[in-house]
Steps between C-alpha positions, in 0.01 A plus 500: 500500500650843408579652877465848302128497438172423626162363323243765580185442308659249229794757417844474649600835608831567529567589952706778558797510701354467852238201356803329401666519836755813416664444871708861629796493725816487394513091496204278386489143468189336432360272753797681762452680846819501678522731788821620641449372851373192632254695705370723199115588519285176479234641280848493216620179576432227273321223661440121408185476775185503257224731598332185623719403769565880604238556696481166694803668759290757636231463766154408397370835627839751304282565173724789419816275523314228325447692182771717478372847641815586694779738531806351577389183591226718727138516440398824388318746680095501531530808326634356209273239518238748491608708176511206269104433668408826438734508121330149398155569632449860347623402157298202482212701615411216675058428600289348656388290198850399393665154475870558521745295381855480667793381291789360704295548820759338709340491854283743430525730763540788329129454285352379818488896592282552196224222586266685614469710223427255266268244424742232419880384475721234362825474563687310288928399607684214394651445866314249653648596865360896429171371392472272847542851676293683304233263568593483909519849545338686194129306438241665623189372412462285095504845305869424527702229272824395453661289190845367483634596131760693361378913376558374116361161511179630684445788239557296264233138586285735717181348414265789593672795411205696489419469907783780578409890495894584645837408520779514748843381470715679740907416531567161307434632085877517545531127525344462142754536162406759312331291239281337805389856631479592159228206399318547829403836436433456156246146606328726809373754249378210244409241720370727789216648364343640794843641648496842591794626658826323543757567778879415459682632787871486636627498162914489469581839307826502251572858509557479881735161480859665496399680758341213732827275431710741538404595829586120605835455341385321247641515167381189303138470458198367258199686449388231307451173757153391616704299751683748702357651777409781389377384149472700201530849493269700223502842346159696600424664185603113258259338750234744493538506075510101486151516714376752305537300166316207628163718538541650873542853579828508741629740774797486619449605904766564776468456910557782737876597567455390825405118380835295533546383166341840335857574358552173332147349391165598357130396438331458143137556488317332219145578443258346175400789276171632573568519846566892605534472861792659651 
């Protein structure tokens, strides 16, 4: 397959620099992260645990920890917690009547402050472990559900694609390939009829890379690697355009400064034409 394109619609279109992975620091290997220090910042260090098994050290009741909402190996703050609520839940315009659907749900705790303002939820995580929390913890009453599959392969065999009025899928579209991410948006707007508004949030921006790494010490990095830790990183405005083509109008949005990773990430807003909300 030619790494230097995508299919969008039937046509390959040729990916720009960032789309291909254009990495920037002064050495790049692909598939490389080698800090200078043994001790180097976790959330750079390459790491053989799959996401699966990550989650299993942490205590049953550490949802943070669990699903990767720290700071230096340090849950973040309930305010934090609170702005991506408030970011999610206002761009979603999120009702009374709505059945949302929650890609990568993990243990859900982050949706679960959202369930009361909605009709219905499913939650959908490949980790079996998150899932068995998620349903401990986070399952109210049976307007809640949870299915163990893989974002792609759900969007993809979902067999009633019609039953979901929103989307969420907040911190793990970085642990797609391009081409993954890519098809996933493009299937939601064809498959998804009834989709309104789609949420991606957390999203790994390029532009701010050098920077990030550089405050670490690290010189040797991929952009590129679903399987990092940190995933892959995307430019705002190719993201936004690549949604755009596939039928969606796209906004690129940004957290408050005072969010911790408001410097280095930001949220794409996808809503189906016709819709003139906010």
């Amino acid at each position: 397959m030619d790494s230097g394109s995508v299919l969008q619609r039937g046509v390959r279109v040729p990916l720009s620099g960032h789309f291909r992975g254009t990495r920037a620091g002064p050495t790049v290997r692909v598939g490389s992260v080698k800090p200078s220090a043994s001790n180097a910042d976790p959330a750079v260090r390459r790491s053989d645990d799959a996401h699966k098994v990550y989650p299993r050290q942490f205590d049953r009741d550490d949802f943070w920890s669990q699903i990767k909402r720290t700071v230096n190996g340090k849950p973040v703050s309930e305010e934090d917690i609170e702005m991506i609520v408030t970011q999610y839940a206002d761009h979603l315009d999120l009702s009374s009547r709505d059945h949302l659907l929650d890609l990568g749900c993990g243990n859900a705790a982050l949706a679960a402050r959202t369930f009361d303002r909605i009709a219905s939820y499913t939650g959908v995580d490949f980790s079996s472990y998150l899932l068995e929390i998620a349903n401990e913890y986070f399952k109210p009453d049976a307007s809640v559900t949870y299915i163990e599959n893989d974002a792609a392969s759900f969007v993809k065999d979902c067999p009633e694609p019609g039953a979901y009025d929103k989307l969420l899928c907040y911190g793990c579209m970085s642990y797609l390939s391009r081409e993954e991410l890519l098809g996933l948006i493009e299937t939601l707007h064809d498959r998804f009829s009834n989709l309104e508004r789609a949420f991606f949030g957390n999203i790994p921006n390029t532009s701010k890379a050098p920077e990030f790494f550089a405050r670490r010490d690290v010189k040797d990095y991929d952009l590129d690697d679903p399987k990092s830790p940190i995933g892959v990183w995307w430019d705002p405005d190719e993201l936004s355009d690549a949604a755009s083509a596939f039928g969606f109008t796209a906004k690129v949005v940004h957290m408050p400064e005072q969010f911790y990773g408001a410097t280095y990430r930001f949220d794409l807003l996808l809503k189906r034409s016709g819709d003139g909300g906010a």
